[in-house]
Structure formats: C-alpha cells, structure tokens
N, CA, C and O atoms as a GROMACS GRO file, in nm:
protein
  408
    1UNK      N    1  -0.700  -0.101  -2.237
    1UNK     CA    2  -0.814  -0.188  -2.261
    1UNK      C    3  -0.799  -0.318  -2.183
    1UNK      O    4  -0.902  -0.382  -2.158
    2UNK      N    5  -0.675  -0.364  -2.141
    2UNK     CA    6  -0.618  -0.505  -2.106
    2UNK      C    7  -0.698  -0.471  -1.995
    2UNK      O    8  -0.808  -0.526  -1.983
    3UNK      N    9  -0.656  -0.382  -1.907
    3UNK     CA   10  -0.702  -0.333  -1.754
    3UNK      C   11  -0.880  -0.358  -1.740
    3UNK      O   12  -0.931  -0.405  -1.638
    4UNK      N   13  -0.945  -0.324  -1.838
    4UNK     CA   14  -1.063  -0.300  -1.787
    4UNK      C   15  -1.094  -0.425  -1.836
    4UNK      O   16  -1.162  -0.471  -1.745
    5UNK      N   17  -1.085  -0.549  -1.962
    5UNK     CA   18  -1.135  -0.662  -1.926
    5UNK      C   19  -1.086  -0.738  -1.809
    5UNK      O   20  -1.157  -0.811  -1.739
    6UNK      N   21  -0.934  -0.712  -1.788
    6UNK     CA   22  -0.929  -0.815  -1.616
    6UNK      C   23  -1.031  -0.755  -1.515
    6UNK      O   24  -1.073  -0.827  -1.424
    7UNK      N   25  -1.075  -0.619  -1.529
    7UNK     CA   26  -1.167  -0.539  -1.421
    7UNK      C   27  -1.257  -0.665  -1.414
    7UNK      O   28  -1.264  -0.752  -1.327
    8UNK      N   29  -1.333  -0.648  -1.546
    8UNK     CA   30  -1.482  -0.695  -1.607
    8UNK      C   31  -1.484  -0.848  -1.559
    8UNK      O   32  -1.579  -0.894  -1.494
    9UNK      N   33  -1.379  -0.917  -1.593
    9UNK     CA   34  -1.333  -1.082  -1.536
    9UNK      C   35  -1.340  -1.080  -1.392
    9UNK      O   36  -1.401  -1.174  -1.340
   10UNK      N   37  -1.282  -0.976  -1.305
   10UNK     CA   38  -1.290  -1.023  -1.147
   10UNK      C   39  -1.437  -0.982  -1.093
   10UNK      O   40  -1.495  -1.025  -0.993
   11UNK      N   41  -1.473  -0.901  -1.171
   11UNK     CA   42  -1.586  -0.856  -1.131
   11UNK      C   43  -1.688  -0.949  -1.146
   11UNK      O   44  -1.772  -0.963  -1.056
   12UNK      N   45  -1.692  -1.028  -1.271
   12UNK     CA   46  -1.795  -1.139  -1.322
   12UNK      C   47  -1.769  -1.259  -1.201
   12UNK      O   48  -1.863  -1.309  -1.139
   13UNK      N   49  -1.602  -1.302  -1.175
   13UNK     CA   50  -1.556  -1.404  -1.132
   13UNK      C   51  -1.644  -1.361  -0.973
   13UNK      O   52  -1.646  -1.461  -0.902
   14UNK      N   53  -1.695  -1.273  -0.924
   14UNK     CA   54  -1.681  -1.165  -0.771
   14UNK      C   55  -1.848  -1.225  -0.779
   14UNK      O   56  -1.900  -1.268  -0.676
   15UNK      N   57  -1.927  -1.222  -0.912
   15UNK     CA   58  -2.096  -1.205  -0.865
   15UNK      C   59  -2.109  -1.353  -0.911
   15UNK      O   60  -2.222  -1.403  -0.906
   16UNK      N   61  -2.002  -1.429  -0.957
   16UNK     CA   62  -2.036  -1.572  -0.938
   16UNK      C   63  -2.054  -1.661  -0.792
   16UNK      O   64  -2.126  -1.746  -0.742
   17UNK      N   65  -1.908  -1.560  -0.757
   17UNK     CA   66  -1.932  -1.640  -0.558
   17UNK      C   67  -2.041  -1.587  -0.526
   17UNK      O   68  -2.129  -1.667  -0.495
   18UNK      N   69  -2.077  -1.434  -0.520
   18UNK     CA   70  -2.212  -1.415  -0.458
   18UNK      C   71  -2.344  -1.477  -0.500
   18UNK      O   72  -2.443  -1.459  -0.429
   19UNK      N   73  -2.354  -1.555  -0.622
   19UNK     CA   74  -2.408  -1.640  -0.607
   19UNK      C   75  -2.432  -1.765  -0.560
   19UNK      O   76  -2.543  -1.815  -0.542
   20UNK      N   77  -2.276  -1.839  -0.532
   20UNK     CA   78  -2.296  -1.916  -0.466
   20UNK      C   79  -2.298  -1.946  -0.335
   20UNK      O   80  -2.305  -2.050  -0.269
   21UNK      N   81  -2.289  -1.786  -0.303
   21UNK     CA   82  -2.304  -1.795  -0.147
   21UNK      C   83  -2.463  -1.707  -0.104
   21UNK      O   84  -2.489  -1.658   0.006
   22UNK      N   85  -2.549  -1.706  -0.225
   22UNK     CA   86  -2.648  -1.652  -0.259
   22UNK      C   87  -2.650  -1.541  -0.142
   22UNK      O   88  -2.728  -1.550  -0.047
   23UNK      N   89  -2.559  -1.437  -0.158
   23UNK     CA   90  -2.540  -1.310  -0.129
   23UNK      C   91  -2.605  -1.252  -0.245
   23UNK      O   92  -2.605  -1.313  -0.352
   24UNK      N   93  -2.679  -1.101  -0.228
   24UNK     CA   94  -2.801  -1.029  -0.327
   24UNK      C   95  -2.664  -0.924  -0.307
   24UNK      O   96  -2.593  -0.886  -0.213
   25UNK      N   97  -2.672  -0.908  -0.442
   25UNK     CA   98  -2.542  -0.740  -0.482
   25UNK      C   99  -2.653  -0.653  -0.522
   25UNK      O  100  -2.747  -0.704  -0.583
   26UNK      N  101  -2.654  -0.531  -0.495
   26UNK     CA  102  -2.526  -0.492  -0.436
   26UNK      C  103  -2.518  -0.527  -0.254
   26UNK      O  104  -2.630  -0.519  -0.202
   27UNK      N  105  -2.453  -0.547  -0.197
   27UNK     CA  106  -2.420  -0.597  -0.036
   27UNK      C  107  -2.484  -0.443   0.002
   27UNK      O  108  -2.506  -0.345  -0.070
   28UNK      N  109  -2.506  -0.467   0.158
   28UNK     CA  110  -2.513  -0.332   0.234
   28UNK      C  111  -2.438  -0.291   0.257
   28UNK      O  112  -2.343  -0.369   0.256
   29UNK      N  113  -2.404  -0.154   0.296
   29UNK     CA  114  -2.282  -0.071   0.247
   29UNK      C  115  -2.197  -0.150   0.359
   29UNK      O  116  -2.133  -0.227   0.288
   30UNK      N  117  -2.170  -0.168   0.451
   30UNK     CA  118  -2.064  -0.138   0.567
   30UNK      C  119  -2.015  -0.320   0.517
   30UNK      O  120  -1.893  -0.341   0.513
   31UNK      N  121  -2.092  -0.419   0.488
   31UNK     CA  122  -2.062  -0.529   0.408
   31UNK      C  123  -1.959  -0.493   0.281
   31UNK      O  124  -1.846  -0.531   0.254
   32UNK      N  125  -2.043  -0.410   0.224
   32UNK     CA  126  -1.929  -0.398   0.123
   32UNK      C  127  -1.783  -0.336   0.099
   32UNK      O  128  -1.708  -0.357   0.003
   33UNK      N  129  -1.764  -0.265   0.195
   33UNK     CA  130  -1.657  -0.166   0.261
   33UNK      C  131  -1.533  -0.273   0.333
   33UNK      O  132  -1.410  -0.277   0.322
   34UNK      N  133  -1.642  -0.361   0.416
   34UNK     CA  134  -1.564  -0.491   0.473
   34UNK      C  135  -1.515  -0.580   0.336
   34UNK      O  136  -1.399  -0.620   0.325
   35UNK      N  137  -1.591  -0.599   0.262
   35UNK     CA  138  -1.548  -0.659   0.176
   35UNK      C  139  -1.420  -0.612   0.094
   35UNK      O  140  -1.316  -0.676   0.076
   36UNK      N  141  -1.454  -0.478   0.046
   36UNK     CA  142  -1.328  -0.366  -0.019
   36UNK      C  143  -1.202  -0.382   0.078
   36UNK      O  144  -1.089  -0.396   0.033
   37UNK      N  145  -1.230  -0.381   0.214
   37UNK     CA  146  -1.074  -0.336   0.310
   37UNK      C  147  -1.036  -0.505   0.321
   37UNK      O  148  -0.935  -0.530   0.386
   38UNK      N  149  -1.104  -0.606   0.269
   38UNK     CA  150  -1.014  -0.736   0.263
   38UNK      C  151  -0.978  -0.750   0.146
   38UNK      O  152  -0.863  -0.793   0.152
   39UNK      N  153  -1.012  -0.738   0.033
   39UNK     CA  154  -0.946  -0.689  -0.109
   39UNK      C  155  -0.810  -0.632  -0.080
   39UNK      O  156  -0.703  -0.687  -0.106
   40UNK      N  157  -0.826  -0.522  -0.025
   40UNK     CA  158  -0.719  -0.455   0.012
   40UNK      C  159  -0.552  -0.479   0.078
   40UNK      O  160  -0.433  -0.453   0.060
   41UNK      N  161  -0.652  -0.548   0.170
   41UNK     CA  162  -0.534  -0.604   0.256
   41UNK      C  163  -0.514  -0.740   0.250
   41UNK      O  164  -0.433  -0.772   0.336
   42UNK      N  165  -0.553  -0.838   0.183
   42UNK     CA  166  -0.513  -0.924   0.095
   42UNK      C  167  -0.389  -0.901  -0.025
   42UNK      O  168  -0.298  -0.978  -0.058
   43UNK      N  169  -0.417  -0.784  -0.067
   43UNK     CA  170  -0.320  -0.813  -0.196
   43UNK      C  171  -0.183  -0.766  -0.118
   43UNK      O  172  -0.081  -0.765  -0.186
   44UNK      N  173  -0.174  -0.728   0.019
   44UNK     CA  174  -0.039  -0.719   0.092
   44UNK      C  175   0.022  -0.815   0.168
   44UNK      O  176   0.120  -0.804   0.242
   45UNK      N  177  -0.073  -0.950   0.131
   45UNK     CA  178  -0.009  -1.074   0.245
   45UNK      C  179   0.137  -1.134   0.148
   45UNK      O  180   0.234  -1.187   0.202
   46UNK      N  181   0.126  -1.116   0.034
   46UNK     CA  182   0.227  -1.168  -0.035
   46UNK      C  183   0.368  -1.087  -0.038
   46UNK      O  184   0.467  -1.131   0.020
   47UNK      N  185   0.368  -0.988  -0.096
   47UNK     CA  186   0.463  -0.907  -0.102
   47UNK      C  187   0.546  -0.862   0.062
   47UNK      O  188   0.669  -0.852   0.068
   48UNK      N  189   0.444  -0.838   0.196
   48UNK     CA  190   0.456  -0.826   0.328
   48UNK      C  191   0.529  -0.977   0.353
   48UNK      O  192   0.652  -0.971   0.357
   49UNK      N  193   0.467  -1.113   0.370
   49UNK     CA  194   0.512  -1.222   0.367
   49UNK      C  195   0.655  -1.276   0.327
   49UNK      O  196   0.730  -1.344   0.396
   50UNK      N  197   0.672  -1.230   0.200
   50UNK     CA  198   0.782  -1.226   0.183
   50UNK      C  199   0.873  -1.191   0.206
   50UNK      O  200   0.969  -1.267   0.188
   51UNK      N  201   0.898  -1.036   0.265
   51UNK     CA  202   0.974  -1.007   0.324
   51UNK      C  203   1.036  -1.078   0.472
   51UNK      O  204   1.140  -1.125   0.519
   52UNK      N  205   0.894  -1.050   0.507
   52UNK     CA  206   0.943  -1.140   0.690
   52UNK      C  207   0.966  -1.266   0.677
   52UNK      O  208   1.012  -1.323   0.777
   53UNK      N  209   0.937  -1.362   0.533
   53UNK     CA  210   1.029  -1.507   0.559
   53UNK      C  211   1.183  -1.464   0.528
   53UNK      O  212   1.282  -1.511   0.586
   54UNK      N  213   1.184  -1.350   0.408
   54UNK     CA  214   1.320  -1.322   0.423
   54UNK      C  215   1.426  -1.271   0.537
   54UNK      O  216   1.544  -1.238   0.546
   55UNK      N  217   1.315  -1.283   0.614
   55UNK     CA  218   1.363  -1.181   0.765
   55UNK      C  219   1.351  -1.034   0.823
   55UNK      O  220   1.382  -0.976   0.927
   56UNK      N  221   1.298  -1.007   0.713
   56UNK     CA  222   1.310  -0.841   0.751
   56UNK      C  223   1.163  -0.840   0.881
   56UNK      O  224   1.080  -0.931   0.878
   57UNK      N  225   1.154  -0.746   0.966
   57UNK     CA  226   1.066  -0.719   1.073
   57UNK      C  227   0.911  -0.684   0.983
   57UNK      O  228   0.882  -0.647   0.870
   58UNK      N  229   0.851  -0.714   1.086
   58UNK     CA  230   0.668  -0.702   0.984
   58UNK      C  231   0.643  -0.529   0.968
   58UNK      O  232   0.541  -0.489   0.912
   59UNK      N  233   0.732  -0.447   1.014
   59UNK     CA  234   0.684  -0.312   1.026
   59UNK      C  235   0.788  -0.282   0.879
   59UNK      O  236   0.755  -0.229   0.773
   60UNK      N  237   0.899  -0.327   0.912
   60UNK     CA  238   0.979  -0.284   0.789
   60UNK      C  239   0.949  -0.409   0.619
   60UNK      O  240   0.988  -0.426   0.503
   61UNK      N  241   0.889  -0.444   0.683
   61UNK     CA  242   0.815  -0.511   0.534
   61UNK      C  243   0.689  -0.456   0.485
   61UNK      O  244   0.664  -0.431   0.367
   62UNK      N  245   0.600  -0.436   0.600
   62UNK     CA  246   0.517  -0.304   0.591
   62UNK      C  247   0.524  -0.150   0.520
   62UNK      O  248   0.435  -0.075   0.480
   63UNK      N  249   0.674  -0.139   0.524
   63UNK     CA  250   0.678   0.023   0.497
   63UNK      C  251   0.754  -0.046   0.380
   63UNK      O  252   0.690   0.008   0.290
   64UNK      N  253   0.798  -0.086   0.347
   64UNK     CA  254   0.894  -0.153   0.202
   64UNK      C  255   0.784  -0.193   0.139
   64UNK      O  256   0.794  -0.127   0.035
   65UNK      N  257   0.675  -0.261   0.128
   65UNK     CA  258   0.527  -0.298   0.036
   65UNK      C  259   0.421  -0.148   0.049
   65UNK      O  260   0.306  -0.142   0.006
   66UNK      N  261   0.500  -0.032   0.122
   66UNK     CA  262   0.380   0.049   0.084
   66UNK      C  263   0.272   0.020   0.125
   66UNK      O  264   0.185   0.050   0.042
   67UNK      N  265   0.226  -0.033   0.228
   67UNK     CA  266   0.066  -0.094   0.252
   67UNK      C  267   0.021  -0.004   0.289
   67UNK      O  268  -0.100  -0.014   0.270
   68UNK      N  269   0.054   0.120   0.350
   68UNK     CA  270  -0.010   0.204   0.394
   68UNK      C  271  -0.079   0.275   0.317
   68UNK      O  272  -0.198   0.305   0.327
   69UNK      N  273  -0.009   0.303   0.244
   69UNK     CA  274  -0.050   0.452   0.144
   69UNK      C  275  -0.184   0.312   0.033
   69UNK      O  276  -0.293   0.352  -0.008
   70UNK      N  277  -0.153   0.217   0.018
   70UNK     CA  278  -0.190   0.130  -0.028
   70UNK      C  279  -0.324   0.104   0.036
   70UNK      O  280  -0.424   0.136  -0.028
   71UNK      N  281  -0.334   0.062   0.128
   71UNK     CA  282  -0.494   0.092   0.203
   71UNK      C  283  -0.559   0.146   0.300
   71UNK      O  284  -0.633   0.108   0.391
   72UNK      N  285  -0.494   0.289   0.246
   72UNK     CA  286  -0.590   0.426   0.328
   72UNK      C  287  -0.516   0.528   0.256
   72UNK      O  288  -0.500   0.636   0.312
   73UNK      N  289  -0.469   0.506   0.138
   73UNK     CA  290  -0.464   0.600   0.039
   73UNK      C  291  -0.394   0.704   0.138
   73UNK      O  292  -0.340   0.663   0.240
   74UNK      N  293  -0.399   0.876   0.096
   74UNK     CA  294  -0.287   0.938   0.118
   74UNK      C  295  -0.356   0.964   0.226
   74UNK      O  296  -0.476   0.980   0.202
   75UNK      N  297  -0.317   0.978   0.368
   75UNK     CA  298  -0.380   1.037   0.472
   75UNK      C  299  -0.394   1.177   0.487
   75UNK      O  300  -0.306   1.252   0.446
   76UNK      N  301  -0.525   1.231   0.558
   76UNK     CA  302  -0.491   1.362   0.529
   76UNK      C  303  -0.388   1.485   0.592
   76UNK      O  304  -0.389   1.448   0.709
   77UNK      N  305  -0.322   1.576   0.592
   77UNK     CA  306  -0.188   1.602   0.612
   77UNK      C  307  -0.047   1.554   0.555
   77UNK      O  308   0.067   1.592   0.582
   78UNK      N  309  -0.089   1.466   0.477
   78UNK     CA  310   0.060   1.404   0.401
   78UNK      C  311   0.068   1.390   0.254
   78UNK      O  312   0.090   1.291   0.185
   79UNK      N  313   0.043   1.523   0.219
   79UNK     CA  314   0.046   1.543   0.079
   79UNK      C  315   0.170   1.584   0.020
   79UNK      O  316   0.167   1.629  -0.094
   80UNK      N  317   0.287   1.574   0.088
   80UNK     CA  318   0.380   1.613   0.078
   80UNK      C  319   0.456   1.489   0.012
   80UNK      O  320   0.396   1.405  -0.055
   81UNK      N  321   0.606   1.484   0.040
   81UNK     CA  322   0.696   1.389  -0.049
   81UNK      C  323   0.708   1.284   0.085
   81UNK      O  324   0.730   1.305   0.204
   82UNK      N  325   0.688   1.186   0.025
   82UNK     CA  326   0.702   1.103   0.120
   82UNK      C  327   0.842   1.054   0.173
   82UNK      O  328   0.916   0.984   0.105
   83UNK      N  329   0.871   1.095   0.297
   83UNK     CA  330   0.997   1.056   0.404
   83UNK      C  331   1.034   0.916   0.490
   83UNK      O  332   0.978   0.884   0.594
   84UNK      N  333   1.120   0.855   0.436
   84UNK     CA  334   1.110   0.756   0.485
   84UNK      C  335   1.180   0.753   0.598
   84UNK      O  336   1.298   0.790   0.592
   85UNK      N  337   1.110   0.695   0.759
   85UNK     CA  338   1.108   0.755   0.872
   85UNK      C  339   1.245   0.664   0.928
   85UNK      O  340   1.224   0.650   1.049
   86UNK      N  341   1.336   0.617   0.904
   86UNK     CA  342   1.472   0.530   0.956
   86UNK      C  343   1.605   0.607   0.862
   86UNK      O  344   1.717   0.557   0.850
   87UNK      N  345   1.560   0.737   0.801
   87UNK     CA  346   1.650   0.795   0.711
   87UNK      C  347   1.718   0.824   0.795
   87UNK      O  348   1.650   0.861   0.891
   88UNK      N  349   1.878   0.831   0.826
   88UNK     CA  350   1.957   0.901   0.860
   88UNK      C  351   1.939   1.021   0.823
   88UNK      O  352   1.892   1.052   0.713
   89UNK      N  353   1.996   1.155   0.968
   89UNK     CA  354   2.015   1.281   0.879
   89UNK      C  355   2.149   1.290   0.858
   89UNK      O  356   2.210   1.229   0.946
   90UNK      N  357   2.224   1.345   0.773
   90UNK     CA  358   2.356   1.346   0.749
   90UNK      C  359   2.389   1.473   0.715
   90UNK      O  360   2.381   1.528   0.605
   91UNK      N  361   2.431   1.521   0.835
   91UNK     CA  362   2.518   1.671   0.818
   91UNK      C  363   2.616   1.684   0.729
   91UNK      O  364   2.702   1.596   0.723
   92UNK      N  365   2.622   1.834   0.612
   92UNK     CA  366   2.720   1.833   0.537
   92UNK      C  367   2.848   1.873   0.591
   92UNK      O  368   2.864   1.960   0.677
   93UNK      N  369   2.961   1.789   0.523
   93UNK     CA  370   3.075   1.841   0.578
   93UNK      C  371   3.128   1.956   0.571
   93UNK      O  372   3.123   2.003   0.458
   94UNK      N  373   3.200   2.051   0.683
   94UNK     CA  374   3.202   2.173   0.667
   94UNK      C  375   3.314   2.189   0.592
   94UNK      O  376   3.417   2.123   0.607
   95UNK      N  377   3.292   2.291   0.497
   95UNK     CA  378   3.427   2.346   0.443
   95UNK      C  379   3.544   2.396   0.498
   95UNK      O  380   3.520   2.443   0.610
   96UNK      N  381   3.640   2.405   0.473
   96UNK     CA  382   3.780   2.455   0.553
   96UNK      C  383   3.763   2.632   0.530
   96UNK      O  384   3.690   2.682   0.444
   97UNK      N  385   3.814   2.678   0.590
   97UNK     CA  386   3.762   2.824   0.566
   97UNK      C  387   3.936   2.837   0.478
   97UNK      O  388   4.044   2.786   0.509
   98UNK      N  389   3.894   2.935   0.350
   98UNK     CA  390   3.987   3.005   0.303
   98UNK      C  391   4.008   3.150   0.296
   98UNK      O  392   3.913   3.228   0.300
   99UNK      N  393   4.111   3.181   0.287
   99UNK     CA  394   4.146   3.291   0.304
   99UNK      C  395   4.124   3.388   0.182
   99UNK      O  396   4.135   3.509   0.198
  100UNK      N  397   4.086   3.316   0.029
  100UNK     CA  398   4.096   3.365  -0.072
  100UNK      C  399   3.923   3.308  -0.146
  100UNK      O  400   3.910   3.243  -0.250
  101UNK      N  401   3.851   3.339  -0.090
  101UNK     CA  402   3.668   3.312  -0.121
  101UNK      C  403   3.678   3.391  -0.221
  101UNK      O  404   3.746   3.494  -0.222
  102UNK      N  405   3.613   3.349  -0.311
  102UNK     CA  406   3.587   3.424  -0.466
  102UNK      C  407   3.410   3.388  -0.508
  102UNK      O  408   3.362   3.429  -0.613
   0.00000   0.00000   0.00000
C-alpha cells in the first residue's frame, strides 16, 4: 500500500509542474516517452556518480548500477542468466590420474 501512495504523491507532485509549466496531460506520446527515458536515466546519476567519484571507470559503474537492464529492461535475446562480461574463465584443476578409480 506504502508503494502506491508514494506512486499517487509523485504523480500529483508530476501534474503540479505541468501546471506550472502549463503543459496539458496527457503530453503527446513521443513527449511523454522523452519524459519516461529522463525519469529513467535520472534515477542512475546517483548511484553511477558515485561510483566514478569513487574512481571506478563510467562503464564499470554502469554495469555495477545495472542501468542497463534498468532502462531498456531485458533486451531481446537475453533472457538468460545474466553474465558478467570481465568474469574470468577458470579452468578446473586436473586431477592426478590414479591407478585405483572406484
């Protein structure tokens, strides 16, 4: 229930600016889409930010905040488990061969 009054609050707080920027809601679509993909990629300047003041590179703060999957959702072909692409592969060590396998 918590979830859907903060919904109901940003949403109220959302048609107050469009009033004061006497924008008419609903927007035209490709407006509002623009509007949705800065929503979006707004809520990654902080968590992204942070990283790269901590130092880490903007691609690997990128893939550490998830932004991807975050705004463009699962792409299609990658419904699978997600691999994180700097994984080492690590060959298992081979066994010694014995003479007595059971």
């Amino acid at each position: 229930m918590k979830v859907y009054l903060i919904s109901l609050g940003a949403g109220l707080l959302v048609g107050v600016v469009y009033s004061l920027l006497h924008v008419r809601s609903p927007a035209p679509p490709i407006i509002a889409l623009i509007g949705l993909l800065g929503i979006l990629a707004g809520e990654q300047v902080i968590p992204i930010g942070k990283k790269v003041l901590s130092g880490a590179s903007f691609h690997t703060a990128w893939q550490a905040a998830g932004s991807q999957t975050h705004l463009f959702g699962r792409l299609p072909g990658r419904h699978g488990a997600v691999i994180p692409v700097s994984a080492p592969k690590v060959a298992a060590p081979a066994r010694p061969a014995s003479s007595k396998e059971v």
